[in-house]
C-alpha positions in Angstrom: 2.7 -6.0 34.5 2.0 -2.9 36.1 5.1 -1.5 38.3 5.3 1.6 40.8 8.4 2.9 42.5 11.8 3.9 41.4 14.2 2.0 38.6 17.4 2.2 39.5 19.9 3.8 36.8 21.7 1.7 34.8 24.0 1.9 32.2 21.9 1.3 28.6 23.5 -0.9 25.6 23.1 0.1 22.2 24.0 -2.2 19.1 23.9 -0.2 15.5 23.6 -2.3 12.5 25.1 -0.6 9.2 21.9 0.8 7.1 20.9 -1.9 4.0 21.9 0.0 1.0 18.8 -2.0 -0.5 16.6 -1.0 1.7 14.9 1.8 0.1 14.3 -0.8 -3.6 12.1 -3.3 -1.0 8.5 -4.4 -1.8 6.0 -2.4 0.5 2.5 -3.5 0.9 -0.1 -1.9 2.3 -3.6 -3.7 3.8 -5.0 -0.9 6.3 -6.3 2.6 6.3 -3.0 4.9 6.1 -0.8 7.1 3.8 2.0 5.4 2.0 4.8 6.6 -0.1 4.8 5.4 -3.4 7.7 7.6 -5.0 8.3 11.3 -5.3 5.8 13.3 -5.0 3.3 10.2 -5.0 1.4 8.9 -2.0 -1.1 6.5 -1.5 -4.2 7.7 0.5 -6.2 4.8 1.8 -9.1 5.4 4.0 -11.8 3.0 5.8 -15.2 4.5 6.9 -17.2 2.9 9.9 -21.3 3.5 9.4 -23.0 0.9 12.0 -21.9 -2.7 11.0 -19.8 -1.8 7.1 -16.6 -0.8 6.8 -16.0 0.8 3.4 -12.4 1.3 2.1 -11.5 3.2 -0.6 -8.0 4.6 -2.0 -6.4 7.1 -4.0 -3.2 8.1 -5.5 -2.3 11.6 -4.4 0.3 13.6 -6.6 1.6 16.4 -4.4 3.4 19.7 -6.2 7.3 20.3 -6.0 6.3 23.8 -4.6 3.8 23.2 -1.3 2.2 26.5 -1.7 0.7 25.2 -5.0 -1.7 23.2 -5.6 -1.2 20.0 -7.7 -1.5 20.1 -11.4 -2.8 16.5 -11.5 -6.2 15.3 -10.1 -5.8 12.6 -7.4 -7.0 9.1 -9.2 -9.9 7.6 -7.4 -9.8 3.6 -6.4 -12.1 1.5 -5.9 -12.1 -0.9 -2.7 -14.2 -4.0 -1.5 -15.7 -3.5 1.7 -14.4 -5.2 5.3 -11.2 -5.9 6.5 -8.7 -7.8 5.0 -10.2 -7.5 1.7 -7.3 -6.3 -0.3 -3.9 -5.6 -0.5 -1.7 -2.9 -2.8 2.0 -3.9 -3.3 4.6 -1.8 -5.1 8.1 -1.1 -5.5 8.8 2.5 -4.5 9.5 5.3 -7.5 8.5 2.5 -10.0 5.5 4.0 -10.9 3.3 1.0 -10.5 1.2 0.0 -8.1 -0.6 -3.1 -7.8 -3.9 -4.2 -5.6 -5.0 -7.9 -5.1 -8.7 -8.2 -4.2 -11.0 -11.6 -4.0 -10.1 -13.4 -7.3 -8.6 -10.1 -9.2 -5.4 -8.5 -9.7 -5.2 -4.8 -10.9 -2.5 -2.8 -11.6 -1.9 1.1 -11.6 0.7 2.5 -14.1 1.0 6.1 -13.0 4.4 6.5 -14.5 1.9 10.2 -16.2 0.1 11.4 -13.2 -2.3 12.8 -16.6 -3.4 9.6 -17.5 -2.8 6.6 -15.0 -3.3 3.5 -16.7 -5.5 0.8 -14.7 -5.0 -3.3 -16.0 -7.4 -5.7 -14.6 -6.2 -9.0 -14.2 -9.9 -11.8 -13.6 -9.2 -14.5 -12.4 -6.6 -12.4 -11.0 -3.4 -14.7 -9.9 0.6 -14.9 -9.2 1.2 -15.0 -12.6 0.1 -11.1 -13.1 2.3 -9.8 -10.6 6.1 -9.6 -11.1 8.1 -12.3 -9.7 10.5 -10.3 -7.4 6.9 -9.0 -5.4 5.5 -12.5 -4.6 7.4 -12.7 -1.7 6.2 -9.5 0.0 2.7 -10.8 -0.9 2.4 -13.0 2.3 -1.0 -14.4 3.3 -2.6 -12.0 1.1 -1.8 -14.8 -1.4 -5.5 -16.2 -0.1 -7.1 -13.3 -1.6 -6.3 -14.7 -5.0 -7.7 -18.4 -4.2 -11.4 -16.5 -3.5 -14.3 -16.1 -5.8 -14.2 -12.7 -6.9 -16.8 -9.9 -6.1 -18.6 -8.2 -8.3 
């Protein structure tokens, strides 16, 4: 609602909670453009490109250098999106070193425990059963992605 005018001064309330010692170990998942930290040193790079009426995604997992006036020794690895919103959804477990993407009908998952040789598993039909228990959870309504026919 807009407001104009003056607020009077008060005196402001703040409750602290204690920090969750657990907090940093919790499923993250990721379903929009952004960066994303997947461990040390590792990122997730996830981009969306407008042209007219498509929207094409596409992702990558960035391996920065301890020293930031060198350049990486490995190659960022290149991954492949579906187009449109919605239409996929990376989960992971931070400084595991494996990241996993659910897409219409197919699960795949990233080992990049050796930034020199990720290892990509493809999972079709893709369902709950390739994806670690303790991540379900954090899977949400992205759960509907696995019920869909998948894209070729």
């Amino acid at each position: 609602m807009p407001f104009v005018g003056n607020l009077p001064i008060g005196e402001i309330q703040f409750r602290v909670l204690a920090a969750d010692p657990n907090a940093a170990k919790m499923p993250r998942t990721a379903n929009s453009p952004g960066r994303y930290l997947l461990g040390d040193r590792t990122h997730l790079l996830v981009r969306q490109l407008t042209e007219s009426d498509r929207r094409s995604n596409n992702a990558r997992i960035a391996f920065l250098s301890p020293n930031p006036i060198v350049a990486s020794a490995h190659e960022a690895y290149e991954i492949t999106l579906p187009d449109g919103l919605e239409s996929y959804t990376f989960i992971w477990e931070r400084g595991t070193g494996v990241l996993w993407l659910v897409t219409k009908g197919v699960v795949r998952s990233y080992d990049f425990t050796n930034p020199s040789q990720v290892q990509e598993t493809r999972f079709e039909p893709g369902s709950m059963i390739n994806i670690p228990e303790h991540l379900h959870e954090a899977l949400g309504d992205s759960r509907s992605l696995l019920n869909a026919p998948a894209e070729p």
